[in-house]
C-alpha positions in Angstrom: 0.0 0.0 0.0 1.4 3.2 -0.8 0.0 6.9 0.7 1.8 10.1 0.0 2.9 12.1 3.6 4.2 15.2 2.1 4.6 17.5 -1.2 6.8 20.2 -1.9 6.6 22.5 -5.0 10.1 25.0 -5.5 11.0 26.7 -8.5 14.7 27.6 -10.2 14.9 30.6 -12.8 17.0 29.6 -15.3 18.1 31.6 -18.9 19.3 29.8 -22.1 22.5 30.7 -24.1 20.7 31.4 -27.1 16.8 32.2 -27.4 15.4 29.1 -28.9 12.5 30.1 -31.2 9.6 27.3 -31.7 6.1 27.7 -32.9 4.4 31.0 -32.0 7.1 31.7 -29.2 10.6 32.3 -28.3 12.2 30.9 -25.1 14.8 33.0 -23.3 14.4 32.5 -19.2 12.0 29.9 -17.8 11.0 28.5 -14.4 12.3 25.2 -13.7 9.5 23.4 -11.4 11.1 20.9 -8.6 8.4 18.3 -7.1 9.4 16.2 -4.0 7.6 13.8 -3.2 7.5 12.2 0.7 5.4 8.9 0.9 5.0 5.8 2.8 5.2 2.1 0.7 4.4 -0.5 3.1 4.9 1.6 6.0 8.9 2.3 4.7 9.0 6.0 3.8 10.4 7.4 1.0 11.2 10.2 -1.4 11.2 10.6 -4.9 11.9 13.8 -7.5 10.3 15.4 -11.0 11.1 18.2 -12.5 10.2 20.4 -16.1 10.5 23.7 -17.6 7.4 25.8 -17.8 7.6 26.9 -21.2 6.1 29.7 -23.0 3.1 28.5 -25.1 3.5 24.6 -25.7 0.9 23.3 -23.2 -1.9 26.1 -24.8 -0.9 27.8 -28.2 -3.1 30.3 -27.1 -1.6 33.2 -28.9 -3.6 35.9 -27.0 -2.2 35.2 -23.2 1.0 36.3 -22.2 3.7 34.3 -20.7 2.9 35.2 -17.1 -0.3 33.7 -17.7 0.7 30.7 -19.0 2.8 30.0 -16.1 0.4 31.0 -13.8 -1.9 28.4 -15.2 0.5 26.0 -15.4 1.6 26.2 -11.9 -2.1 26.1 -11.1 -2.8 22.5 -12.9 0.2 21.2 -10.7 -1.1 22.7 -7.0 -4.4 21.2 -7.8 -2.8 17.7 -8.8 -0.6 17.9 -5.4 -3.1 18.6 -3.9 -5.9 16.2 -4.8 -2.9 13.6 -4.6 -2.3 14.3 -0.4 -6.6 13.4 -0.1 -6.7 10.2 -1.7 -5.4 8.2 0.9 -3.7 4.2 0.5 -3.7 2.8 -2.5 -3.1 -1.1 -3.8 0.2 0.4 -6.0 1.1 3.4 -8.0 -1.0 2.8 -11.1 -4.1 2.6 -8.9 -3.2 5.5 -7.2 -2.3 7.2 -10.4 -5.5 5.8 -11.7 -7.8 8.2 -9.2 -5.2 11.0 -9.6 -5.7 11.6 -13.1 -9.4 10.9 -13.1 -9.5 13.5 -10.2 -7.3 15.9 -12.7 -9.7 15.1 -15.1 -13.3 16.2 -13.9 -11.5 19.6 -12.3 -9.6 20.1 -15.6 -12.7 19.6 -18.0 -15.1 21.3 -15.5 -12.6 24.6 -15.4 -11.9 24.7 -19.4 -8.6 23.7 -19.0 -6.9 21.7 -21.9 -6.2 18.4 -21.4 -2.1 18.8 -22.2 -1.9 21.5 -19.6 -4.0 19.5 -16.5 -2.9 16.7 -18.1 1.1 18.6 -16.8 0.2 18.3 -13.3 -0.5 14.3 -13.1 2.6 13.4 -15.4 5.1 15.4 -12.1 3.2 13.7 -9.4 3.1 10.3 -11.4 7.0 10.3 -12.1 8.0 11.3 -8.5 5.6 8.5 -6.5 7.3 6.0 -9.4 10.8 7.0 -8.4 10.1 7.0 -4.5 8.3 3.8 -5.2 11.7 2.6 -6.9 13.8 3.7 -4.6 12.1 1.9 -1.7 12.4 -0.9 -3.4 15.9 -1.2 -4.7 14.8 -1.6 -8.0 14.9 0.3 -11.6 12.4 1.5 -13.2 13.1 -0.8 -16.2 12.7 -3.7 -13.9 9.8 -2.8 -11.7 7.9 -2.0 -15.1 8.6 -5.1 -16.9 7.7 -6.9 -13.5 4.6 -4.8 -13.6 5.9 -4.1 -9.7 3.9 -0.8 -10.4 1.0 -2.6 -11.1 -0.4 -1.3 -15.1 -3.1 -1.9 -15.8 -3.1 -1.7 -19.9 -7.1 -2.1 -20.1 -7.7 0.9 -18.4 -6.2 2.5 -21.8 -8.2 0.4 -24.5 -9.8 -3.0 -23.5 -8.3 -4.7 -26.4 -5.4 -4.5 -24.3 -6.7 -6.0 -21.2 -5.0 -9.0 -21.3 -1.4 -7.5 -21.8 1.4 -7.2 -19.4 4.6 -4.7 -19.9 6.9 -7.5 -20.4 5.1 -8.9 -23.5 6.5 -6.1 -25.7 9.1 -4.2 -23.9 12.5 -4.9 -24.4 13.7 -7.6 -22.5 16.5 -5.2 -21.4 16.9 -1.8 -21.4 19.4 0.4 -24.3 22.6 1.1 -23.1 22.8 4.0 -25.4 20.4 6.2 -27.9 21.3 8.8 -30.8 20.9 12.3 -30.0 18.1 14.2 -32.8 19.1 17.0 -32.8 16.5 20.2 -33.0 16.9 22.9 -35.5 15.2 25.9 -34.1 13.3 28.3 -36.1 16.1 30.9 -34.9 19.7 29.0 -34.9 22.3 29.7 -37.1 22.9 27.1 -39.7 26.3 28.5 -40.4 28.9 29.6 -38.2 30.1 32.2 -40.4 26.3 33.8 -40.5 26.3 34.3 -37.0 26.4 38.3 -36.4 29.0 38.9 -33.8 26.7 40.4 -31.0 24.9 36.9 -31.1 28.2 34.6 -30.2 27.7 32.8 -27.6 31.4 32.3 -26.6 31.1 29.8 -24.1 33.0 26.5 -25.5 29.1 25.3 -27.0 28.7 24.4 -31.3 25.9 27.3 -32.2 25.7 26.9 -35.3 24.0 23.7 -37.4 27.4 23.4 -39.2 29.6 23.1 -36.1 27.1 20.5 -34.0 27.4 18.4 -36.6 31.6 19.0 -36.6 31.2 19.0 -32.7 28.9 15.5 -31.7 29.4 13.8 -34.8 25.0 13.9 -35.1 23.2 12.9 -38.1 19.7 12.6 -36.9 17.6 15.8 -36.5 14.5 17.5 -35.6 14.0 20.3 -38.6 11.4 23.0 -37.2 8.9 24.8 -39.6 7.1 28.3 -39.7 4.2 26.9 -41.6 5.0 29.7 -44.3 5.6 27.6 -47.3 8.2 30.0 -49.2 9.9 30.9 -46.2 10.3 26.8 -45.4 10.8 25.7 -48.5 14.0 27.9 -48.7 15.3 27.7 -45.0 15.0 23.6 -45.8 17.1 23.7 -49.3 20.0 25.4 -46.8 19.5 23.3 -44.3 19.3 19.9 -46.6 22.4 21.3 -48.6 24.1 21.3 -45.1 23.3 18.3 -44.3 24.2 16.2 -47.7 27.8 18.1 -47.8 28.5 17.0 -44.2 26.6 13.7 -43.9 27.2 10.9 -45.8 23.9 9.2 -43.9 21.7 10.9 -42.0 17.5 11.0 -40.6 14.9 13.8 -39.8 12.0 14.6 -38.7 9.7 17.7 -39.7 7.8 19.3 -36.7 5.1 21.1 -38.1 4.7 22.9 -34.1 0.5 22.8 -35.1 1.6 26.3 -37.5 0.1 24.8 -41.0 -3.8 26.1 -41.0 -5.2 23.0 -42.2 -3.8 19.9 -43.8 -4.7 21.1 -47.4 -1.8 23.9 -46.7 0.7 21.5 -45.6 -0.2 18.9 -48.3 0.5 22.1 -51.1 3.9 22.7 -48.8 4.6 19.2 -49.4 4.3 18.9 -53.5 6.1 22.0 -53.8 8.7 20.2 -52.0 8.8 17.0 -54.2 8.8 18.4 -57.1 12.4 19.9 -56.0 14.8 17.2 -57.4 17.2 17.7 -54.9 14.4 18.3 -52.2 13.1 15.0 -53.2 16.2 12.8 -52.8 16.4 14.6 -49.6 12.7 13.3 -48.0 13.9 9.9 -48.5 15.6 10.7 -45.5 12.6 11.7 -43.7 11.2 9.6 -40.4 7.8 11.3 -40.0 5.9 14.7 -40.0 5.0 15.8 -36.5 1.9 17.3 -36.0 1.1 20.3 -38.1 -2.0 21.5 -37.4 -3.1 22.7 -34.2 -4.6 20.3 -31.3 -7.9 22.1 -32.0 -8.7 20.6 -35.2 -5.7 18.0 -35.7 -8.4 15.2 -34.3 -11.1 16.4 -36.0 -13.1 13.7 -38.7 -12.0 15.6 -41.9 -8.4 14.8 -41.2 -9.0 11.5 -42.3 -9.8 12.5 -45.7 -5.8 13.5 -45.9 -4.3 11.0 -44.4 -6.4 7.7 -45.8 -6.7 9.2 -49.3 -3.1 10.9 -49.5 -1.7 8.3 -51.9 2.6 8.3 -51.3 1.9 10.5 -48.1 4.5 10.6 -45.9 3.8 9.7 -41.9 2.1 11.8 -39.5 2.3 11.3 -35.7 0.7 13.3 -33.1 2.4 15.4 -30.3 0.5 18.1 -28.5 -2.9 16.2 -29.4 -1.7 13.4 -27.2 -3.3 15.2 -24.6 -5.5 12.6 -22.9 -6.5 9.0 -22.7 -7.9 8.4 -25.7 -6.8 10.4 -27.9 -4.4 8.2 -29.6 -6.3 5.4 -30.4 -8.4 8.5 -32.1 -5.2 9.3 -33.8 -4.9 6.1 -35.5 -8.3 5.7 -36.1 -8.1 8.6 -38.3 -4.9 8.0 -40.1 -1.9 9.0 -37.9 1.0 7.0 -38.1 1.6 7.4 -34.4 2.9 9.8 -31.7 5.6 11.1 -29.6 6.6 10.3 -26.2 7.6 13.2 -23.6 7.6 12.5 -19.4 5.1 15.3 -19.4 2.3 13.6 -20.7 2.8 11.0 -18.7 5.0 7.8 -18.2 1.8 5.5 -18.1 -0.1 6.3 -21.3 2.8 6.8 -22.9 4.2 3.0 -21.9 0.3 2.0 -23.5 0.4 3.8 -26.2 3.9 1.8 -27.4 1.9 -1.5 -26.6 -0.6 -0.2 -28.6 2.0 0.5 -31.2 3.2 -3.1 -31.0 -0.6 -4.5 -30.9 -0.8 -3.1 -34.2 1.7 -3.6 -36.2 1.1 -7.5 -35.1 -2.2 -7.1 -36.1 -1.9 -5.3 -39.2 1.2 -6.1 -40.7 0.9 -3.8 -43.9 0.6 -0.7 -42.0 3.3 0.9 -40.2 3.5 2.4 -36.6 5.6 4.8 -34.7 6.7 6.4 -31.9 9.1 9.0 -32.0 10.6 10.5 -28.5 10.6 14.5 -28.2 11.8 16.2 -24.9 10.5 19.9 -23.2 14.4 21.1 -23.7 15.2 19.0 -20.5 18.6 19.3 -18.0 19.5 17.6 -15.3 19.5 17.1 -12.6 16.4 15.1 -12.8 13.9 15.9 -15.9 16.4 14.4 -18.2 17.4 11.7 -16.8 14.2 10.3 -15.6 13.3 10.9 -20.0 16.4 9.1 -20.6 15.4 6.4 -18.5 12.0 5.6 -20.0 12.9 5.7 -23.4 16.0 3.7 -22.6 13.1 1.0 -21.2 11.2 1.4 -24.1 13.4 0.9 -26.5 13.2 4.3 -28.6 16.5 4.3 -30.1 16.9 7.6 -31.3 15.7 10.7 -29.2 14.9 14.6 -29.8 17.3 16.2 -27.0 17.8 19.9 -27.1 18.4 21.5 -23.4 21.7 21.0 -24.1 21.9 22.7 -27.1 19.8 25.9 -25.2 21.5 26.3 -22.0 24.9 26.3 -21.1 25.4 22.5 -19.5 24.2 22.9 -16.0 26.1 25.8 -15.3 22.7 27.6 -14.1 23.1 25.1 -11.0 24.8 25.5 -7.8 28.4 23.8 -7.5 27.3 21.0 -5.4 24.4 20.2 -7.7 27.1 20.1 -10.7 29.9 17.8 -8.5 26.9 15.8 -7.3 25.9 14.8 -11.5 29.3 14.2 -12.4 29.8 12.1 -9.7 26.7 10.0 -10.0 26.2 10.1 -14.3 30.1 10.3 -15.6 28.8 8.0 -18.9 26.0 10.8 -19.3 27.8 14.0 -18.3 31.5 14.8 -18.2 33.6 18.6 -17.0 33.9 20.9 -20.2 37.1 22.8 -20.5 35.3 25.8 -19.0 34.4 24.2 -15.9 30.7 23.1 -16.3 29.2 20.0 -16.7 28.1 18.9 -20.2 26.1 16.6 -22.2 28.8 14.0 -23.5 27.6 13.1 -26.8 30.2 10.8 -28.7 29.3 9.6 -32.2 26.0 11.2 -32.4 24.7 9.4 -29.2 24.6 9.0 -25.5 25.2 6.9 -22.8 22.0 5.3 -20.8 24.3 3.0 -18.1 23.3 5.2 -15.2 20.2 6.0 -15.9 19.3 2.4 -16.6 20.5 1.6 -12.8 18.8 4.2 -10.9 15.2 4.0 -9.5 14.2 6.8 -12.1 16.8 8.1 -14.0 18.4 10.0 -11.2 20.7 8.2 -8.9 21.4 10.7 -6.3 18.6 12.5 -4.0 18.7 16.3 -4.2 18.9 19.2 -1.6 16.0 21.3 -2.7 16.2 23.5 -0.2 18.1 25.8 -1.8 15.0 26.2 -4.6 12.6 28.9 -4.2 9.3 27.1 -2.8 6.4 27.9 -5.0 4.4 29.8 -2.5 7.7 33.1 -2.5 8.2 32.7 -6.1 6.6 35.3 -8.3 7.1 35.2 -12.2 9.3 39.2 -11.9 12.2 37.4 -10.2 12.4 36.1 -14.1 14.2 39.4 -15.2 16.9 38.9 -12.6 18.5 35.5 -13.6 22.0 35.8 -14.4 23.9 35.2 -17.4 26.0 32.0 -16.4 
């Protein structure tokens, strides 16, 4: 039986190197949320961590709030989930308590007009930190305790067809010890080094410039961004794809339409113009999968199918921000989509179903083929990415969208102890740049998953929060004060 004691909320300002420009906003500073977790498993007591960004925009696209409101709301959804969490009292495992947490989330969310992907924020940090306490009391992995079903899944719950299916049936019987790094190209970076103007250097040891991460990490997979303004895409993708052929003798993408095509008539006239480039054409054959380009409001909508069953030689779409909610994946497929990407933030759970779901599938219906992708919230340590890096490692997903290191400066926005304290604990993950800070070690295009594989979530050191600003001090002005590290 497990019953949470105890909930703390703090907060960490923290300011990327370079603004990082995606759909209708542009990232600069951000609040960094910290969750502890204090719970009791069978009378032992515990603690377990989460952590994300609060980014501008991605949980809404609501282009008529403003940032503070965003946060504000976003910091609402997670009080109400800690909340509701401290009332609901011993529970079997964590997927049952999970199970009344997110049906809780869900009447308060629907009944107050909130969208799913935003309430849905505030169950995904609760359900990652009771996992990882969970874990921890244990002395187990998460890879372990969920192909054990030690956390108890439930994959009926999701879609009946999957009633009868336990974890272990189509995870991996063991974890990756390593995945490649996609890497995102902003809607703002450099693609050349010598295009950058010399007010915008960075200067601190980083690769800015498209040219020189490929030179730096030895990538060749990517995330390509798009406006949704077909002349201004079709030409920042020629530069882009002449980059990438002159450096690259091998190499995969993705297109992330960020919801900023209208409808899918636009993107489908985006995409013709694009094939009927020669050298634009050789260069799809690269392509993975289109991530959702039109916006969450109508991206599930009945006349979607039209597109994607008729499209003869369409490429494959995958949801992202519609993945809001139970649900609405098996609507996804339903209508045509080709799959969807996993993030910690909308949740570990559905996101474990909807890979079964994946694999049910593509068993099922061998001449169709299924997808998931993995996309991150530009995560850092010391805990958002590596409790990421430990599902996907558990899932399988051998190639990953990672870009917090590309935005901020290592975890040089951290207090010394918090930097000795990764280094010590994740050397195969992180190593000591030449300027002092700890950085993503990316060798060959990929990273290392060893240490996160062996820790109860990802993270295999507890940390001292109370250093953090707790939640109830914090106030969204203190932004314009965080230092330049």
């Amino acid at each position: 039986m497990i019953k949470i004691n105890d909930i703390q909320i703090n907060v960490h300002n923290m300011r990327t190197r370079m603004p990082f420009k995606f759909g209708i906003s542009t990232m600069t500073v951000v609040p960094h949320l910290v969750l502890t977790v204090d719970l009791e498993d069978n009378n032992i007591t515990g603690r377990g961590y989460s952590a994300d960004h609060l980014p501008p925009k991605w949980f809404t696209k609501d282009s008529e709030t403003s940032f503070e409101d965003d946060v504000s709301d976003m910091i609402k959804v997670v009080r109400y989930a800690c909340k509701t969490a401290k009332t609901i009292g011993n529970a079997p495992d964590v997927f049952a308590f999970w199970r009344e947490l997110y049906s809780a989330q869900k009447w308060w969310g629907t009944s107050e007009a909130i969208p799913p992907l935003l309430w849905g924020l505030g169950v995904s940090l609760v359900e990652r930190a009771v996992i990882e306490a969970v874990c921890r009391i244990r002395g187990i992995n998460f890879g372990d305790a969920l192909r054990s079903n030690l956390l108890g899944l439930e994959l009926g719950f999701f879609d009946n067809k999957m009633k009868d299916i336990v974890p272990h049936v189509f995870l991996p019987k063991k974890p990756l010890l390593e995945t490649k790094i996609r890497h995102t190209i902003g809607l703002g970076d450099p693609l050349k080094k010598e295009d950058i103007d010399q007010e915008e250097l960075c200067n601190d040891g980083l690769p800015q410039s498209l040219d020189e991460i490929i030179d730096t990490y030895g990538i060749y997979y990517f995330k390509i961004k798009l406006f949704g303004d077909e002349h201004q895409d079709f030409n920042r993708l020629k530069t882009i794809a002449q980059i990438l052929t002159q450096k690259l003798k091998f190499f995969r993408f993705t297109l992330d339409g960020n919801e900023n095509f209208p409808n899918m008539a636009c993107f489908r006239s985006f995409w013709q113009r694009l094939w009927a480039d020669k050298f634009l054409r050789t260069f799809l054959s690269s392509l993975i999968c289109i991530e959702q380009p039109i916006h969450r409001a109508t991206a599930l909508s009945d006349d979607i199918a039209f597109h994607l069953q008729d499209w003869h030689g369409a490429p494959q779409f995958i949801i992202d921000e519609s993945d809001g909610q139970v649900g609405d994946f098996t609507t996804a497929i339903n209508l045509g989509y080709s799959g969807t990407s996993f993030k910690n933030c909308k949740g570990i759970f559905k996101g474990v179903f909807n890979l079964g779901y994946i694999k049910y599938l593509s068993e099922t219906n061998s001449s169709s083929k299924y997808l998931m992708t993995s996309e991150d919230l530009s995560n850092i340590g010391p805990i958002a990415l590596m409790q990421d890096l430990a599902v996907i490692g558990t899932l399988g997903i051998n190639h990953t969208e990672r870009n917090g290191h590309h935005y901020f400066k290592g975890l040089s926005g951290w207090s010394d102890e918090v930097q000795k304290q990764v280094l010590g604990s994740h050397p195969d993950l992180f190593c000591e740049h030449k300027k002092g800070f700890p950085c993503l070690q990316i060798q060959e295009g990929s990273i290392s998953l060893k240490s996160v594989n062996e820790a109860p979530l990802g993270t295999k050191s507890q940390i001292d929060t109370s250093k953090l600003e707790p939640i109830d001090f914090w106030n969204y002005g203190s932004l314009k004060d965080v230092p330049v590290y």
